[in-house]
C-alpha positions as CSV (number, residue, x, y, z in Angstrom):
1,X,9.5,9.0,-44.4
2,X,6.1,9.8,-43.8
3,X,4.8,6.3,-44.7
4,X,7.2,5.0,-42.2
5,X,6.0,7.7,-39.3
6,X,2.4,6.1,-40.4
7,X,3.3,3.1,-39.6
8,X,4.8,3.6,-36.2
9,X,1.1,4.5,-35.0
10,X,-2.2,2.5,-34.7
11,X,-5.6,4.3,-33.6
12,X,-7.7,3.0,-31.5
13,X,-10.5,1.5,-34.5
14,X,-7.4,-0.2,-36.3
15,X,-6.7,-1.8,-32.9
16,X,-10.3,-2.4,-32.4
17,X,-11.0,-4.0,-35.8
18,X,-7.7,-6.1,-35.1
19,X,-9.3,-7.4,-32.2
20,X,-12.6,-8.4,-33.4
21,X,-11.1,-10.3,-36.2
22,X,-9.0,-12.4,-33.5
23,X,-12.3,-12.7,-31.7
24,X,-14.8,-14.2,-34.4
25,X,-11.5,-16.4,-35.8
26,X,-10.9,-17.7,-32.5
27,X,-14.9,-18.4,-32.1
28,X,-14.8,-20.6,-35.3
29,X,-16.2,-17.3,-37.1
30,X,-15.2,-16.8,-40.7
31,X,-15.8,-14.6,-43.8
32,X,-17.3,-10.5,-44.2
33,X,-18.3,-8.9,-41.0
34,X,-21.0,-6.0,-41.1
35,X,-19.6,-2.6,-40.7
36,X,-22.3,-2.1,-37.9
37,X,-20.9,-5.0,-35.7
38,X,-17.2,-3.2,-35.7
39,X,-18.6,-0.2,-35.4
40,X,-20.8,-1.2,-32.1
41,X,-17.2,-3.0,-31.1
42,X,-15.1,-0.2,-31.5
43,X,-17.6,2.3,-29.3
44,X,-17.9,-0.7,-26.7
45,X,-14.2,-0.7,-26.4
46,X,-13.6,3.0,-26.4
47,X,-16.0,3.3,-23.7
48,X,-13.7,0.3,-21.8
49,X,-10.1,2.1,-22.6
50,X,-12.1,5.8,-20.9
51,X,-13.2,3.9,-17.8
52,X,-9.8,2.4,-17.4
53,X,-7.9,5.3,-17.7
54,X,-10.3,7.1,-15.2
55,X,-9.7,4.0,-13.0
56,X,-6.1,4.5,-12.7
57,X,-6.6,8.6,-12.2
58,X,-4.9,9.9,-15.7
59,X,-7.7,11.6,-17.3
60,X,-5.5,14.8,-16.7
61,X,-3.1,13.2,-18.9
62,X,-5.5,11.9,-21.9
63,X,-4.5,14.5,-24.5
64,X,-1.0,12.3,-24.6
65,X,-3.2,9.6,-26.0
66,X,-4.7,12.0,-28.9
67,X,-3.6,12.3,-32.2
68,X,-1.2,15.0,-32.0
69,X,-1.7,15.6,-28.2
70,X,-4.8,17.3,-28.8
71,X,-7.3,17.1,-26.3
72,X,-10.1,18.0,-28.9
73,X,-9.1,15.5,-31.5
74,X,-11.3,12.5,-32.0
75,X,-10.6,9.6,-31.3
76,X,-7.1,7.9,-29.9
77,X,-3.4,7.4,-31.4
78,X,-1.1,5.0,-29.7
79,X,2.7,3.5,-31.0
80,X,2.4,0.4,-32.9
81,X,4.6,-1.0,-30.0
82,X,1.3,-0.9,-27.7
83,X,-0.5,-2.6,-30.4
84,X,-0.6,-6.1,-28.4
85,X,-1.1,-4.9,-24.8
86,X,-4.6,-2.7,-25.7
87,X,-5.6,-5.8,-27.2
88,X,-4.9,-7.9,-23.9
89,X,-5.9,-4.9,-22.2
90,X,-9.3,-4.5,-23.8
91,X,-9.8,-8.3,-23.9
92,X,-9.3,-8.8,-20.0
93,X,-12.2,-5.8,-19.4
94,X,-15.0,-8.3,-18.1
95,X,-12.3,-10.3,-16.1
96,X,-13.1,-10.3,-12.3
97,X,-9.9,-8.3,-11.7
98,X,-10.7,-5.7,-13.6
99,X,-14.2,-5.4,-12.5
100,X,-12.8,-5.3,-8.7
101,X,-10.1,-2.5,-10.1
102,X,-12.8,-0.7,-11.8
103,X,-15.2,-0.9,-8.3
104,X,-12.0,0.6,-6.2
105,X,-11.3,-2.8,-4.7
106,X,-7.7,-2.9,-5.0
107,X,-6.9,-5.3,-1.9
108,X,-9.1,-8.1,-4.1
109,X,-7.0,-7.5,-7.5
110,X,-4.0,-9.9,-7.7
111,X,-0.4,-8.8,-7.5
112,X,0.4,-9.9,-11.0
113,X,-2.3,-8.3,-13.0
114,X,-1.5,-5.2,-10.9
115,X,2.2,-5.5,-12.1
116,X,1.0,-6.2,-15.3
117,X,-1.6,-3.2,-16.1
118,X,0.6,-0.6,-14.2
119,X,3.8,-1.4,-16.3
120,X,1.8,-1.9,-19.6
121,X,0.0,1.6,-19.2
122,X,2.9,3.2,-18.6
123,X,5.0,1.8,-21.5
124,X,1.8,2.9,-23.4
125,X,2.5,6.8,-22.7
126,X,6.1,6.3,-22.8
127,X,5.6,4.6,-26.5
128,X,3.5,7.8,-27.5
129,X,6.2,10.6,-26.3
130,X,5.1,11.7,-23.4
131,X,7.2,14.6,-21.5
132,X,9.5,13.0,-19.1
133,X,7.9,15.3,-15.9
134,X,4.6,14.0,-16.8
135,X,5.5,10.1,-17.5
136,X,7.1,10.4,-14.2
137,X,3.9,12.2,-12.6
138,X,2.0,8.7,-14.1
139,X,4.0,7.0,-13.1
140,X,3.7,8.2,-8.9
141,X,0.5,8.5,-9.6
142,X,-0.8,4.5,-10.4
143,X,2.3,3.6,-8.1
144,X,0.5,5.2,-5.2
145,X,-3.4,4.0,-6.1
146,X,-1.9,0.2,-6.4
147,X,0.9,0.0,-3.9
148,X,2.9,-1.2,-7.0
149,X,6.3,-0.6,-5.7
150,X,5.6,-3.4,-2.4
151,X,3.4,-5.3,-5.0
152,X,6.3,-5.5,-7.1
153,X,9.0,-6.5,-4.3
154,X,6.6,-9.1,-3.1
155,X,5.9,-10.9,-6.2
156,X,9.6,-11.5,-7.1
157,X,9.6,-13.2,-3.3
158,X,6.7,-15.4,-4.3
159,X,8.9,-15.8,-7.3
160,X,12.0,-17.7,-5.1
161,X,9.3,-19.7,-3.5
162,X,8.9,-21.0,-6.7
163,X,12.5,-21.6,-6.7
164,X,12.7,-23.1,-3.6
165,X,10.4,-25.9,-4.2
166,X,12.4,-26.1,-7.6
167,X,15.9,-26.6,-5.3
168,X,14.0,-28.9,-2.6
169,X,12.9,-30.8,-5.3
170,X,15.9,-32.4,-6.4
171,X,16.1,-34.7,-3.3
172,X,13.2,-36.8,-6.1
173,X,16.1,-36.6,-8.3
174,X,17.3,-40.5,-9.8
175,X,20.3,-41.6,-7.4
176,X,22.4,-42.3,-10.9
177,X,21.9,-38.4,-11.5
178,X,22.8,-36.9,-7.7
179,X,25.2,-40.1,-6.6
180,X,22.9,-39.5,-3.1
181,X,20.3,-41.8,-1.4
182,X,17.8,-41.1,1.0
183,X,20.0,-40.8,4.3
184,X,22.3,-37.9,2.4
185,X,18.4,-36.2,0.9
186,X,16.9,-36.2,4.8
187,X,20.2,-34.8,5.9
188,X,20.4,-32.3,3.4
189,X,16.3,-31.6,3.6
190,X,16.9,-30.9,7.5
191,X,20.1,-28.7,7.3
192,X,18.3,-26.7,5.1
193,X,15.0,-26.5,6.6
194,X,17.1,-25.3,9.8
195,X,19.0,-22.9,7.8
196,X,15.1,-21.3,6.3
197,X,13.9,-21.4,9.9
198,X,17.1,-19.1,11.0
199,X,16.5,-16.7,7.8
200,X,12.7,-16.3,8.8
201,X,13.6,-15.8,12.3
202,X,16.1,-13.0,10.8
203,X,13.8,-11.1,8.9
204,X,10.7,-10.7,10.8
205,X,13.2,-9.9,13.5
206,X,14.2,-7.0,11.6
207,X,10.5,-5.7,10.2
208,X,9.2,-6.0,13.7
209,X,12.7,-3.8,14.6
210,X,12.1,-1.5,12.1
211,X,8.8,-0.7,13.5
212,X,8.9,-0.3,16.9
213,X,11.8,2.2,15.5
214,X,8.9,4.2,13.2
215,X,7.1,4.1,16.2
216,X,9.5,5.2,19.1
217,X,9.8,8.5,15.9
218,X,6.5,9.6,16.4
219,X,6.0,9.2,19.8
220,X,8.8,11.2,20.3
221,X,7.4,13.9,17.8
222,X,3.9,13.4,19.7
223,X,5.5,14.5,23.1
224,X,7.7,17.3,21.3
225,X,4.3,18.5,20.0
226,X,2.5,18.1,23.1
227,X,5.2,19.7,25.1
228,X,5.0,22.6,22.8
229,X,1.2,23.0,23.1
230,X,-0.3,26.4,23.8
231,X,-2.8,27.2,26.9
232,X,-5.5,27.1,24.1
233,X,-4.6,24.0,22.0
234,X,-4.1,22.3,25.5
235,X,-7.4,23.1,26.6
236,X,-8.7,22.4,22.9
237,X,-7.4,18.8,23.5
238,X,-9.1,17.9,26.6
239,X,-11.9,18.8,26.1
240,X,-12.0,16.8,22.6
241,X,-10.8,13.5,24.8
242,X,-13.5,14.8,27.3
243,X,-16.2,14.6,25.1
244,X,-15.0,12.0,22.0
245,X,-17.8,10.1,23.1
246,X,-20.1,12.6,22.3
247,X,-18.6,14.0,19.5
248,X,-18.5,10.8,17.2
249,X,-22.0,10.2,18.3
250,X,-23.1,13.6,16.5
251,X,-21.1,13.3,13.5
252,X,-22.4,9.9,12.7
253,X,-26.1,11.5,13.3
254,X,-25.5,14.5,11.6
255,X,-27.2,14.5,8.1
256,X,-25.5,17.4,6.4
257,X,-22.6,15.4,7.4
258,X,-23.4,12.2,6.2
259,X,-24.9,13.4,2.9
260,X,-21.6,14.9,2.1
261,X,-20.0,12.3,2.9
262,X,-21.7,9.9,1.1
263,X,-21.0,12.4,-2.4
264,X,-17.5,12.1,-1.5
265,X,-18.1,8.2,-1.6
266,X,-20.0,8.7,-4.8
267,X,-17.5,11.2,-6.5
268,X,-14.2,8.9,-5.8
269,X,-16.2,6.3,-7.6
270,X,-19.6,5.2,-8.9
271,X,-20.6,1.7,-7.5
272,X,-22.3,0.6,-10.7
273,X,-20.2,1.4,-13.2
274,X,-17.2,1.0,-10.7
275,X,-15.5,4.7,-12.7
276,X,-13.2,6.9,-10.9
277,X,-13.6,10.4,-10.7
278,X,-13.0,12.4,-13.1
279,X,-12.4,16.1,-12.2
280,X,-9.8,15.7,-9.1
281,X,-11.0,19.4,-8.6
282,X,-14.9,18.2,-7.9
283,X,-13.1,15.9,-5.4
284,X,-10.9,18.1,-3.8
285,X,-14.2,20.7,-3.4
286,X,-16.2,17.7,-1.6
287,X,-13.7,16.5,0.8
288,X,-12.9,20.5,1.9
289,X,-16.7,20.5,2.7
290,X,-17.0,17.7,4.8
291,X,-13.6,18.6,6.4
292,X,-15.4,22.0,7.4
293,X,-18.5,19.9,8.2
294,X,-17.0,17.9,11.0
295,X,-15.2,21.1,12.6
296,X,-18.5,23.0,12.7
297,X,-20.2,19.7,14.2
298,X,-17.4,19.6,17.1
299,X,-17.2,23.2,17.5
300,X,-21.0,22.8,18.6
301,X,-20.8,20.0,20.4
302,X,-18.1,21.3,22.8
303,X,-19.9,24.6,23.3
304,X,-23.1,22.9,24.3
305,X,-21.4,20.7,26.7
306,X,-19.1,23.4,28.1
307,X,-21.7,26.8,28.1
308,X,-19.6,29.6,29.7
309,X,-16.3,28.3,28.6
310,X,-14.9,29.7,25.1
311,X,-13.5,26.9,23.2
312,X,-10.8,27.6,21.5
313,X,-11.1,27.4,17.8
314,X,-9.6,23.4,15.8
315,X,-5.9,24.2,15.2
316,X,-3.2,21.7,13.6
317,X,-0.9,20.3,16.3
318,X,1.0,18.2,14.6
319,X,2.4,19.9,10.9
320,X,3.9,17.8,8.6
321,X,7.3,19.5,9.2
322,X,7.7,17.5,12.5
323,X,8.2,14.6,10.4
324,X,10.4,16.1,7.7
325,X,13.5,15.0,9.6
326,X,12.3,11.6,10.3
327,X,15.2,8.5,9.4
328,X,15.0,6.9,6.0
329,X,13.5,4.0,5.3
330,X,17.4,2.4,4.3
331,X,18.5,3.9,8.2
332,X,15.9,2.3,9.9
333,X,16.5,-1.2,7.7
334,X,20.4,-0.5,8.6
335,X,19.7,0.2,12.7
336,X,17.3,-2.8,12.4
337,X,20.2,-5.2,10.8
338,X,22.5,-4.2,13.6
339,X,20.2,-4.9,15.8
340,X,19.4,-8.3,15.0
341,X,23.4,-9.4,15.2
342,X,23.8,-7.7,18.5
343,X,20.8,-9.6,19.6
344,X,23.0,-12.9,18.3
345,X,25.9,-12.1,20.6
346,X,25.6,-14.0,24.1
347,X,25.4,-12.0,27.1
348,X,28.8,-12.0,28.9
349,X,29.4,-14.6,31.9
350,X,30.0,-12.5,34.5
351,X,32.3,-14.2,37.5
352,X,30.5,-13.3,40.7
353,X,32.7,-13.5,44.0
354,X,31.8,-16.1,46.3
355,X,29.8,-15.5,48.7
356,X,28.9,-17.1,52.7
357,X,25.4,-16.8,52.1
358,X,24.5,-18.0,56.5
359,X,27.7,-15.1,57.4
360,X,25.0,-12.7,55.4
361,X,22.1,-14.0,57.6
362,X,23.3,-14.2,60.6
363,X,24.9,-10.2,60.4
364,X,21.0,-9.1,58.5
365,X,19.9,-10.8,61.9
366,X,22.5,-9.5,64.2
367,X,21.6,-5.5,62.8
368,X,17.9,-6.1,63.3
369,X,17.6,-7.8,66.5
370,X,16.3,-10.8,65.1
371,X,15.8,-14.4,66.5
372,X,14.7,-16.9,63.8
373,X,15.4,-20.5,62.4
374,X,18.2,-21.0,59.5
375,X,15.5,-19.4,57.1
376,X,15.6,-16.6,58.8
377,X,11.5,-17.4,60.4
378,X,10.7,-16.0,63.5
379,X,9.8,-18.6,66.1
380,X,6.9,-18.7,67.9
């Protein structure tokens, strides 16, 4: 029992060694290798797998790729099932995706190696054991740094584009095969060019819909808040439309400000090395100091330009309760959909009565003393 148990895991030097040996084979490289090479290799890619995980914001959740979930143990222990993705993942490091990933660039990293690393890193802590709370915390937690979820959904619609061209293609299909020529293809081609026109017409329809729904939510929630302001967060808000001009001109000069700022930069991610932070705590401490840093640069710029008055003190308008009873995403697609068919149905004809349009004239003339050709023009 315990050889099998041995079996079912791999540390990261077996999976390192493993992939050096592919490396020199596939270079033409035969026979002994010097310990010193591997060992060089295996550091290099440990260094790779630490930056990637840091990348993706899970060094809270390394000790689940320790040997027995200890954070202090040496070294890392993954399920032989994860085997042949650290080996693609570790292969792929000086790929320009990952170096774009690693630099925080996520709008320059394609859909499907996104896909691809977000469900292979998961599988990896799933393979090892991990809690179910905390797989599912790993899970939000790359979902929401890659936009996986949309990235997912769109890359299955690039996947019917595929098919598309697959279905439009059979028009180059021998006649023997179809028992159609080229007057039944073009027909075909234009009924369902016609038919793709309508469904694209249908859909951004209803995303435009949906919007302008989102939208028409939090203006209404704007002019609830605003309606509900105090004398003092009233005031407050003048003055800070007053005097935005002002205001953004001294936080952009401020150097306290900026300096801050530019930590925070530093601290989500180090240009050169392109690694994400690593204690969400040193981030969290940053971002509170430049968040106090721009209320104390307003606060002083709205009591220079307004000496005598006292300014009230910043205070949230707008709490994130006011949106807690916001529609669902599935309401808004639903009132969208409804939307679009009622927009489908043709206004009603409505059967006016006739009427004597010169008996009209001539009584609007008769009531207002008027003398005037058939148009109704004064003479001269």
């Amino acid at each position: 029992m315990a050889e099998n148990n041995q079996r079912d895991k791999v540390n990261l030097t077996e999976i390192s060694n493993e992939f050096y040996k592919r490396r020199q084979w596939h270079e033409g490289i035969y026979g002994k290798t010097e310990k010193s090479k591997m060992s060089n290799f295996m550091s290099k890619n440990s260094r790779y797998l630490s930056e990637i995980i840091n990348t993706l914001q899970l060094s809270e959740y390394f000790k689940y790729i320790k040997p027995g979930f200890d954070i202090n143990e040496n070294g890392y222990e993954f399920s032989v099932k994860s085997k042949e993705f650290l080996i693609e993942l570790l292969d792929k490091f000086t790929e320009p995706n990952v170096l774009e990933m690693r630099r925080g660039h996520w709008d320059k990293v394609s859909d499907r190696y996104i896909i691809w690393i977000i469900e292979g890193m998961y599988r990896v802590f799933m393979n090892n054991g991990t809690p179910e709370e905390d797989l599912a915390q790993i899970g939000i937690i790359m979902s929401n740094l890659t936009d996986y979820p949309v990235r997912k959904r769109y890359g299955k619609v690039l996947e019917m584009t595929f098919e598309l061209e697959q279905l439009a293609g059979k028009t180059y299909w021998p006649k023997w095969k179809t028992s159609l020529g080229g007057n039944e293809n073009c027909v075909w081609l234009d009924a369902m060019a016609e038919d793709l026109k309508l469904f694209l017409d249908k859909w951004g329809f209803i995303y435009d819909n949906m919007g302008e729904i989102r939208q028409m939510e939090i203006n209404d929630i704007a002019e609830k808040c605003a309606a509900d302001l105090t004398a003092e967060q009233e005031l407050r808000a003048e003055l800070e439309f007053a005097f935005a001009e002002k205001i953004n001109d001294a936080l952009n000069s401020d150097e306290k400000l900026q300096k801050k700022t530019e930590e925070l930069r530093k601290e989500i991610y180090d240009k050169k090395t392109g690694s994400y932070i690593k204690s969400q705590e040193d981030y969290e401490y940053l971002r509170k100091i430049v968040s106090k840093r721009r209320t104390e640069v307003e606060q002083e710029v709205l009591e220079k330009c307004c000496p005598g008055i006292e300014v009230p003190k910043e205070d949230d308008i707008v709490n994130e309760e006011d949106f807690s009873n916001m529609k669902s995403a599935k309401e808004i697609l639903l009132e969208s959909i409804d939307d679009y068919k009622e927009s489908l149905v043709p206004f009603p004809k409505v059967d006016l009565p006739d009427i004597d349009i010169d008996a009209v004239i001539e009584q609007f003339r008769i009531e207002h003393g008027l003398q005037g050709n058939e148009c109704g023009v004064k003479q001269g």
